[in-house]
VEXDREN-2710 file (C-alpha; in Angstrom, 1 decimal):
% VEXDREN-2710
k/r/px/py/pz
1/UNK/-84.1/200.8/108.5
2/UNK/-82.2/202.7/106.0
3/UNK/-79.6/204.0/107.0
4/UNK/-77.8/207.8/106.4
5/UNK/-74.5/208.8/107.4
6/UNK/-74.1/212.6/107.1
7/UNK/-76.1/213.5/104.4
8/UNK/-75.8/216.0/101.9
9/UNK/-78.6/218.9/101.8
10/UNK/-79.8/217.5/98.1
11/UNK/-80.3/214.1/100.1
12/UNK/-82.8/216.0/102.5
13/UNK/-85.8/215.9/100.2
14/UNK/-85.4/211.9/99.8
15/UNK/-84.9/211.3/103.6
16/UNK/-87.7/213.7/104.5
17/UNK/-90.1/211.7/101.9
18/UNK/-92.8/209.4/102.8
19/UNK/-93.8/205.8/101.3
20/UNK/-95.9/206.5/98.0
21/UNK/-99.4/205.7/98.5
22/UNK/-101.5/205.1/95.2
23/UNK/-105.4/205.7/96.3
24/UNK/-106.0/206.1/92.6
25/UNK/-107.1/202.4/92.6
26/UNK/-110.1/202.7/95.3
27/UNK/-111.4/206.1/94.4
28/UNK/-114.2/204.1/91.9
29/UNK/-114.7/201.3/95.1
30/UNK/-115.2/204.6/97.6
31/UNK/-117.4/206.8/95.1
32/UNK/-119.4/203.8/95.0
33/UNK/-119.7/203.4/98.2
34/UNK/-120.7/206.9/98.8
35/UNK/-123.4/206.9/96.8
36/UNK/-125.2/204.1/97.3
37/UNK/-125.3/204.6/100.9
38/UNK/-126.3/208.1/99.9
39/UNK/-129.4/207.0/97.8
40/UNK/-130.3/203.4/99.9
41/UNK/-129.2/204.6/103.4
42/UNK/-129.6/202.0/106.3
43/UNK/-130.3/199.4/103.8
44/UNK/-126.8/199.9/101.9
45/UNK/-124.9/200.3/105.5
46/UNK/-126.2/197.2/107.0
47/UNK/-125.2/195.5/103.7
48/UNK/-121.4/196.5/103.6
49/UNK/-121.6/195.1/107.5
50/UNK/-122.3/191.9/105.9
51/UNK/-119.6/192.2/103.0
52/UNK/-116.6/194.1/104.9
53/UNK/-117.4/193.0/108.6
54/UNK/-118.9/190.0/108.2
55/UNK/-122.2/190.8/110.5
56/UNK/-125.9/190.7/109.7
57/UNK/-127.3/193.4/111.4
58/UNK/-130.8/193.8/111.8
59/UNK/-130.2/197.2/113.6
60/UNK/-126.9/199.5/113.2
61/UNK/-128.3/201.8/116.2
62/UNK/-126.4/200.6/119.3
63/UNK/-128.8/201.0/122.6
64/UNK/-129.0/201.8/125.6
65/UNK/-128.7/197.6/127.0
66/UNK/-125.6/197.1/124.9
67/UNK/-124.3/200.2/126.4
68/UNK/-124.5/199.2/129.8
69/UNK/-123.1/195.8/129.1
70/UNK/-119.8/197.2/127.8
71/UNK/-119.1/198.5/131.0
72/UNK/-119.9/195.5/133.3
73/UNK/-117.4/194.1/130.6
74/UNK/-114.8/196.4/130.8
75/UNK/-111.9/195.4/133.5
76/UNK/-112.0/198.5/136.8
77/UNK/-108.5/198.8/135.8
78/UNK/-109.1/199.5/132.7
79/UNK/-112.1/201.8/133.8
80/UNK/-110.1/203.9/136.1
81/UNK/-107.6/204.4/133.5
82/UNK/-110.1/205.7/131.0
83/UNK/-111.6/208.1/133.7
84/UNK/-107.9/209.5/135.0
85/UNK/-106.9/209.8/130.7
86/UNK/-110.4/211.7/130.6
87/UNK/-109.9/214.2/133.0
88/UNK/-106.6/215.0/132.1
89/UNK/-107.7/215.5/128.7
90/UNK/-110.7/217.3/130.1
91/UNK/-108.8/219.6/131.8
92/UNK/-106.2/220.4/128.8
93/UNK/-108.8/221.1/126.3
94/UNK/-110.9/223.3/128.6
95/UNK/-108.2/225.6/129.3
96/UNK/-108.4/226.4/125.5
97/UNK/-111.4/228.3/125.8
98/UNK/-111.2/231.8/124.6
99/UNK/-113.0/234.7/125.9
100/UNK/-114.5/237.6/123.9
101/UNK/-112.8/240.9/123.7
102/UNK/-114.0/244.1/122.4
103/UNK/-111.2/246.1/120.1
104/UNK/-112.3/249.5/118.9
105/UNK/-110.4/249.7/115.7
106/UNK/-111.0/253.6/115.6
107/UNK/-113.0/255.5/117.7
108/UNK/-117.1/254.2/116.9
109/UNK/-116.3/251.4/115.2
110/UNK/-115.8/248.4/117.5
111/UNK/-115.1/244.9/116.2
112/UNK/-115.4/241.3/118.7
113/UNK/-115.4/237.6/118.1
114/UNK/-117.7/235.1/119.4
115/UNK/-117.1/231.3/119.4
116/UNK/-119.9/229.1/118.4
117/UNK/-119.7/225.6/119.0
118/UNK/-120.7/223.1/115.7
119/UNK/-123.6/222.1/116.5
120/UNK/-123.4/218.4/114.9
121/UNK/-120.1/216.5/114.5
122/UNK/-119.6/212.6/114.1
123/UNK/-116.9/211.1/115.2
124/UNK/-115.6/207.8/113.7
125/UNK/-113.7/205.4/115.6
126/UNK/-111.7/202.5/114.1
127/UNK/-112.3/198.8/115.7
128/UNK/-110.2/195.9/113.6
129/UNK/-106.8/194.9/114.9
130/UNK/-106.6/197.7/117.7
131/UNK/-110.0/199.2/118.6
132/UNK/-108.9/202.8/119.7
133/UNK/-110.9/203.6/122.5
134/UNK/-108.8/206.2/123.3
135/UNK/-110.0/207.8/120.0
136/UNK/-113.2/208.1/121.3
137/UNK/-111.9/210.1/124.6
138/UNK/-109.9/212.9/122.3
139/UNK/-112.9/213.3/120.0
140/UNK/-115.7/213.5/122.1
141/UNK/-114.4/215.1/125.2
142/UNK/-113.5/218.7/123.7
143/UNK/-116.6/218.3/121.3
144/UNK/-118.9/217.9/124.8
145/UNK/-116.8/221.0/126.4
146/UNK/-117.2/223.5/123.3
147/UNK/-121.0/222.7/123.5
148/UNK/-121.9/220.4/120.3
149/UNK/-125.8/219.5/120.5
150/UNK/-125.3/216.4/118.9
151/UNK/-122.2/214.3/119.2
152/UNK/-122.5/211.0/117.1
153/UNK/-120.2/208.2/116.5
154/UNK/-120.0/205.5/114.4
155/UNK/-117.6/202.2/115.0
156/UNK/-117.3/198.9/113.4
157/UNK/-118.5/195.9/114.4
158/UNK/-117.3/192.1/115.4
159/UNK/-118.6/189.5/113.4
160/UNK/-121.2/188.6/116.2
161/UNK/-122.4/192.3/115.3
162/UNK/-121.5/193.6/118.8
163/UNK/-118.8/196.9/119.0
164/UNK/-115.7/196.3/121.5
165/UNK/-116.4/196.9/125.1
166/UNK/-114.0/199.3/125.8
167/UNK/-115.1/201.9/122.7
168/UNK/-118.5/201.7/124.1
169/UNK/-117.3/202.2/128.2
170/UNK/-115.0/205.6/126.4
171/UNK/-118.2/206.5/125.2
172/UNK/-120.4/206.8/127.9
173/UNK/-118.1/208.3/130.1
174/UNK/-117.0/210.9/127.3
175/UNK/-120.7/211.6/127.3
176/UNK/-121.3/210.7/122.8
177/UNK/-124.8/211.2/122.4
178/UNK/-125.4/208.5/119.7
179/UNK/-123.3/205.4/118.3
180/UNK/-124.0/203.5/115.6
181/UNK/-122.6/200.4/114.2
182/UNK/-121.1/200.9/111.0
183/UNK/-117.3/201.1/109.8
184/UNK/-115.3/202.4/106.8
185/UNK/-116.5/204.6/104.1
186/UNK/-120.1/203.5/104.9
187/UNK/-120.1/205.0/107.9
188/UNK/-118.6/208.3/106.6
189/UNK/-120.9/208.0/104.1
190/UNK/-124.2/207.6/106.6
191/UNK/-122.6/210.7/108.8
192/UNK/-121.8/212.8/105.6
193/UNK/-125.7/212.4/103.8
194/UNK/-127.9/210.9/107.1
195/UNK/-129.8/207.8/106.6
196/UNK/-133.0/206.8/108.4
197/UNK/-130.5/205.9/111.9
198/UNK/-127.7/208.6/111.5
199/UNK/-128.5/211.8/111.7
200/UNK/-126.5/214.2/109.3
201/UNK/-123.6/215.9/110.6
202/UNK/-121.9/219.3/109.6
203/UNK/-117.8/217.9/110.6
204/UNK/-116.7/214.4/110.3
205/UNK/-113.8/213.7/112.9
206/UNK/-111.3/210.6/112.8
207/UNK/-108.7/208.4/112.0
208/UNK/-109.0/205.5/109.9
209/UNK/-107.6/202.9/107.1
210/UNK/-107.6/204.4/103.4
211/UNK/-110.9/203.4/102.5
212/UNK/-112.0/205.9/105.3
213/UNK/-109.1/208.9/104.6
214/UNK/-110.5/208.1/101.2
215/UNK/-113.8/208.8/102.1
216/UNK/-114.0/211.7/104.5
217/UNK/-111.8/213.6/101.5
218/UNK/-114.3/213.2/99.3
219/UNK/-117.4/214.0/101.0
220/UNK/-115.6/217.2/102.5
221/UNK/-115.7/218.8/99.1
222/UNK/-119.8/218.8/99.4
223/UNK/-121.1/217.1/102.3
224/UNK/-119.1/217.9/105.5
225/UNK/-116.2/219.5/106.8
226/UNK/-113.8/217.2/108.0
227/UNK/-111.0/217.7/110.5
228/UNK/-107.4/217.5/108.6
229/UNK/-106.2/215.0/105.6
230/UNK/-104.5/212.2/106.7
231/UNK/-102.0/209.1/106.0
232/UNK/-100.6/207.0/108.0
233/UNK/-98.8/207.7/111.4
234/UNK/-95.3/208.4/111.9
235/UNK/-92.7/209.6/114.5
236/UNK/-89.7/211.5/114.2
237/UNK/-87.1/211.1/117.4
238/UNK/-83.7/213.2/118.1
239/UNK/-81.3/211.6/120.4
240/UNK/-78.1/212.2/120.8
241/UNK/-75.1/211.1/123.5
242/UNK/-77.3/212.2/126.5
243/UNK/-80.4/209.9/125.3
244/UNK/-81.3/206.6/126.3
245/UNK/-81.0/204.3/123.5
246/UNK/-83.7/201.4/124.8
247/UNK/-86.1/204.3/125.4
248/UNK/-85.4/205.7/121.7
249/UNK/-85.9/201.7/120.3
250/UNK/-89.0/201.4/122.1
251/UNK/-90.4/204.9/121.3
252/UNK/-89.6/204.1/117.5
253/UNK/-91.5/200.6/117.8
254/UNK/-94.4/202.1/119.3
255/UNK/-95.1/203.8/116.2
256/UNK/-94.2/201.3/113.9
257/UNK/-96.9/198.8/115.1
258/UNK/-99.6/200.7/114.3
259/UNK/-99.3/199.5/110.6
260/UNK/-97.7/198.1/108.1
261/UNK/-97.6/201.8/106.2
262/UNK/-96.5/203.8/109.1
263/UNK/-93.1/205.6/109.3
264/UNK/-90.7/206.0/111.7
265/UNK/-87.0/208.4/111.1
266/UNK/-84.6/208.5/113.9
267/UNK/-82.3/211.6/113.7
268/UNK/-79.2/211.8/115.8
269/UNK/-75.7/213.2/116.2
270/UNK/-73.8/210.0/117.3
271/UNK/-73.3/207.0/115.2
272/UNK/-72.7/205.2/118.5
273/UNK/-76.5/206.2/119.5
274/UNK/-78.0/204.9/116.1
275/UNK/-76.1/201.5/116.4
276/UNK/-77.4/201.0/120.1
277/UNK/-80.6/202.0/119.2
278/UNK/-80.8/199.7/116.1
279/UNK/-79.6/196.9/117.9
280/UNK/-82.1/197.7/120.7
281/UNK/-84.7/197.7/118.1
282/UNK/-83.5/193.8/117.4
283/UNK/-84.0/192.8/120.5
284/UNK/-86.9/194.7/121.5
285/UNK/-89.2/193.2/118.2
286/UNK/-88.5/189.8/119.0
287/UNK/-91.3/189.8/122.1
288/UNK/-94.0/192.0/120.2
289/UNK/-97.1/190.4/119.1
290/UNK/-97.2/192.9/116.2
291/UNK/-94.0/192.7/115.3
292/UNK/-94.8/191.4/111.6
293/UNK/-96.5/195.0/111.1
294/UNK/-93.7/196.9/113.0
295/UNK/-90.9/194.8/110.6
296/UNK/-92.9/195.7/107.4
297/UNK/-92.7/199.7/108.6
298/UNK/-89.2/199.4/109.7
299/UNK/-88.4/198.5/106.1
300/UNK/-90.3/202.3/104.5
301/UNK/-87.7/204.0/108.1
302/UNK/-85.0/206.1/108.3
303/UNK/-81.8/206.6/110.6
304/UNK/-80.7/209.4/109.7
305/UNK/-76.6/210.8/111.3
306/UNK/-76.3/214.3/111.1
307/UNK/-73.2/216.8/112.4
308/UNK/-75.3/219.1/114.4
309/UNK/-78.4/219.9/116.6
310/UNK/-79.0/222.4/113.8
311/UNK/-79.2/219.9/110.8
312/UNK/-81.5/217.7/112.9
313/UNK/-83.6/220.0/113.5
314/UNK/-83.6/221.6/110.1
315/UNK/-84.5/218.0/108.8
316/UNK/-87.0/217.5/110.9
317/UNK/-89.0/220.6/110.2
318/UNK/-88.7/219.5/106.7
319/UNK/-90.5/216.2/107.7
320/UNK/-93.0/218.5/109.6
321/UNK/-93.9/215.1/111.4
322/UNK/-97.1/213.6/113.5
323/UNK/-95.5/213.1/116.6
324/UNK/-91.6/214.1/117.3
325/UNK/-89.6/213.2/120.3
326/UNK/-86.7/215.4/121.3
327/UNK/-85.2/212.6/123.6
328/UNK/-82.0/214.7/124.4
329/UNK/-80.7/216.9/127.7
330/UNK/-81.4/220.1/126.1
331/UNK/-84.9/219.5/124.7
332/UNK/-86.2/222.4/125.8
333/UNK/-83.7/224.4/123.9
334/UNK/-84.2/222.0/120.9
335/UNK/-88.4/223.0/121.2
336/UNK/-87.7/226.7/120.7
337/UNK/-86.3/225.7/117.1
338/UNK/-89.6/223.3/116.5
339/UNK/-91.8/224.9/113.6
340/UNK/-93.9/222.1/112.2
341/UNK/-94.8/219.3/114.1
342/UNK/-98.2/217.9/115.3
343/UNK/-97.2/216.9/118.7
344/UNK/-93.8/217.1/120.6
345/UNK/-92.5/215.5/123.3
346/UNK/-89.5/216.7/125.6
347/UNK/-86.8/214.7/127.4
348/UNK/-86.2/210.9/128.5
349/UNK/-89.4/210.6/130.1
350/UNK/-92.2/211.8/127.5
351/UNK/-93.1/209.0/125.5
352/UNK/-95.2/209.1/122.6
353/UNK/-97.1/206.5/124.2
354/UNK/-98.5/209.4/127.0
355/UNK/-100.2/212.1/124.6
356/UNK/-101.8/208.8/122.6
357/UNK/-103.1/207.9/125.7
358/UNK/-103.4/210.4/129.0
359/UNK/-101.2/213.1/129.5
360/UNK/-104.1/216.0/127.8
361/UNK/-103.0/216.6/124.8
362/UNK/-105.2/215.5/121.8
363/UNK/-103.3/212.4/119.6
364/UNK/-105.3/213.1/116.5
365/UNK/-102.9/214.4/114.5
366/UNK/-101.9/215.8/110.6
367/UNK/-99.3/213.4/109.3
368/UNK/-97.7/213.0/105.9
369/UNK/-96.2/216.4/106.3
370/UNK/-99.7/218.2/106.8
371/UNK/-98.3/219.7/109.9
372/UNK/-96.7/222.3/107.7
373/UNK/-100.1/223.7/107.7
374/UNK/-102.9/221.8/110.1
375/UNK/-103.4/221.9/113.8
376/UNK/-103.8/218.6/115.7
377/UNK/-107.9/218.6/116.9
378/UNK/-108.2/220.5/119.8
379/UNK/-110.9/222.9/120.8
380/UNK/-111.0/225.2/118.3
381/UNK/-111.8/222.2/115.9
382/UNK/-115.5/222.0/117.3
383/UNK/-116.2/225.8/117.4
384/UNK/-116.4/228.4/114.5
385/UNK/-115.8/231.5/115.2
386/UNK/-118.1/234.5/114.0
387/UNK/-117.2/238.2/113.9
388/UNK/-119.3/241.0/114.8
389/UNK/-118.7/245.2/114.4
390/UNK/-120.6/247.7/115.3
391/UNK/-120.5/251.4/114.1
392/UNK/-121.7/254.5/115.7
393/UNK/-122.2/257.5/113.3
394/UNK/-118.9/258.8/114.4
395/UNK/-117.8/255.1/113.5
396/UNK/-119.2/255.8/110.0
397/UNK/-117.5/259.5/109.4
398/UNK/-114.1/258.0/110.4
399/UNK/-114.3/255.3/108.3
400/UNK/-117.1/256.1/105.6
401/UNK/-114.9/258.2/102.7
402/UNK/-112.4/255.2/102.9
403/UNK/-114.9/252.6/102.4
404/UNK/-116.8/254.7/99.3
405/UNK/-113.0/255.0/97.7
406/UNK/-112.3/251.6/97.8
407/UNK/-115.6/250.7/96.7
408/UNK/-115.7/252.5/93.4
409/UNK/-111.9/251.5/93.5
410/UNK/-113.4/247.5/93.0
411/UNK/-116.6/249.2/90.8
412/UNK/-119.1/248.3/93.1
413/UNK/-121.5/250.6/93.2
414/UNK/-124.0/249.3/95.6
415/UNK/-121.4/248.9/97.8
416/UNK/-120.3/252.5/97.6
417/UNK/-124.1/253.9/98.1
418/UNK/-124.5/251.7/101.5
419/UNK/-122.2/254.0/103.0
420/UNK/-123.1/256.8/100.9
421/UNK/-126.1/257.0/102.2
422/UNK/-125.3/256.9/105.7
423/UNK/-122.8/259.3/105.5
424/UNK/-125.3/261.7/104.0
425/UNK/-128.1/260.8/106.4
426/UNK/-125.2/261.8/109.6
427/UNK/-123.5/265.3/108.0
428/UNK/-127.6/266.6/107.8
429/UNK/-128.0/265.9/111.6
END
């Protein structure tokens, strides 16, 4: 990890950078993609199975058998933990719901919002090296709560063309209507245009490699909304004398195994803290299975030594990261100075590792500094919200002359006579 030792404010751009990602050189390989599943459907997704996933499938439709297979395979353990990590996240994203109130914005002209659920979303679900179940629980739970009809999902699958057990046992107790074997941009593709299996979708929900961010950019300026941009993960933790330096190493780990290209910047106010930690973070590698990915991000991280609570927290809402961890005494001081983060976690005891998993809180996230401006999914992501107004003839004499003026104010002159008319029609009665 890189290491700065109380860096000037012209050094805060460069620390608060990420690793350049060139996706100039697949954007032929994606559009490609795109279309051919777009013009040969089924036909094209079963044959990038073959080429990327090594399967021949004579079916990408997952049934109802396999289904129930997955969860005779799935350990109770793991079952139970699924079901706990459901409701919680049940019960977080429920208590989002919004109710509709009534403003009367002058007197006879009163204005409300409804929310509308989307009717069809697909979800996509990465398999590979980690198959994230717990994907499929943040994306489909609050998508069955706002009311989607049709909640689809597509997943890759093993070289013996069957999808991991445990995305499938996430599924059926998240309630996904659909699932369908397909992975990468294909299976943006296939949710994006519809083929003969997938049905056509109107948001596209997900993480995934670059192929896929790739992908569900591209389709989103036609095809389908999509739920935020995305790169890869990162964390951002602030410690200082009061934090627990093995905690901090293996908070800063956790993130780093999740790929070669993620990002991890530790922020603190004690040198002593950043030397424990980085020696922690010796130690703690050694006895990781993935530690050759978490060694490969290490090398693109920061540990950044700052004077004050105030410059850390300055940096870090520069960074505006994925997940930050305030991992000090007076976190909850600390979160009243937070403005752009996707997630955050408070004191010794909040790992990152909970909100990925079952604390509530959704883990899909904006990263590479998208948090400036995105939400993290949650339940507004599955609705749309439509306004409504309606107008009484006193509504229309309060507001009617101002309407005409700034109507022939823009010259337009249809516009004007709508109200015109009205007005006219009222000051006869």
């Amino acid at each position: 990890m890189k290491r700065y030792k109380y860096p000037s404010r012209d050094e805060w751009p460069q620390i608060t950078s990420r690793p350049p990602v060139d996706n100039a050189s697949l954007q032929d390989t994606v559009q490609a993609i795109l279309e051919d599943v777009r013009i040969n459907g089924d036909k094209a997704i079963r044959r990038y199975e073959e080429k990327f996933d090594c399967t021949s499938l004579d079916s990408i439709i997952v049934c109802a058998e396999e289904m129930d297979e997955a969860v005779r395979q799935t350990p109770e353990e793991l079952l139970q933990a699924l079901s706990l990590a459901h409701g919680n996240i049940e019960k977080f994203h429920a208590s989002q719901h919004a109710g509709i109130r009534k403003v009367e914005t002058i007197r006879g002209v009163e204005c409300w919002q409804k929310s509308v659920p989307i009717e069809k979303v697909g979800l996509y679900v990465p398999g590979g090296t980690a198959p994230l179940f717990s994907s499929v629980l943040m994306l489909a739970t609050p998508a069955k709560i706002a009311g989607c009809s049709e909640i689809i999902m597509c997943t890759p699958p093993d070289s013996d063309g069957k999808v991991n057990p445990s995305i499938l046992a996430a599924a059926k107790i998240a309630g996904v209507d659909k699932i369908f074997k397909a992975g990468g941009a294909q299976a943006i593709a296939g949710m994006a245009y519809g083929t003969e299996s997938i049905p056509k979708v109107y948001k596209i929900f997900g993480p995934g490699n670059r192929y896929v961010m790739a992908a569900k950019q591209m389709v989103s300026l036609h095809d389908a909304a999509i739920d935020m941009p995305a790169g890869p993960s990162e964390v951002c933790v602030i410690a200082d004398e009061t934090s627990n330096p093995v905690y901090v190493a293996a908070d800063l780990l956790s993130q780093a195994e999740h790929g070669t290209d993620s990002q991890v910047i530790l922020i603190t106010t004690s040198e002593a803290v950043a030397d424990d930690v980085e020696n922690e973070i010796t130690s703690q590698l050694k006895a990781l299975p993935r530690k050759d990915i978490a060694a490969k991000a290490l090398e693109y991280s920061k540990i950044v030594i700052v004077k004050d609570k105030d410059e850390a927290m300055t940096i870090s809402n520069m960074y505006a990261p994925e997940h930050l961890i305030i991992a000090t005494d007076d976190c909850l001081q600390l979160a009243d100075m937070v403005i752009n983060a996707g997630s955050v976690f408070l004191g010794k005891y909040a790992c990152e590792s909970a909100g990925d998993y079952a604390s509530g809180t959704n883990h899909t996230l904006p990263t590479h500094g998208y948090a400036t401006a995105y939400s993290g999914v949650n339940l507004d992501s599955f609705m749309r919200k439509i306004t409504f107004q309606q107008l009484t003839a006193e509504g229309i004499m309060n507001i009617g002359q101002a309407v005409e003026t700034m109507a022939e104010g823009e010259h337009l002159d249809a516009h004007k006579n709508a109200m015109a008319l009205r007005r006219k029609d009222i000051m006869k009665i």
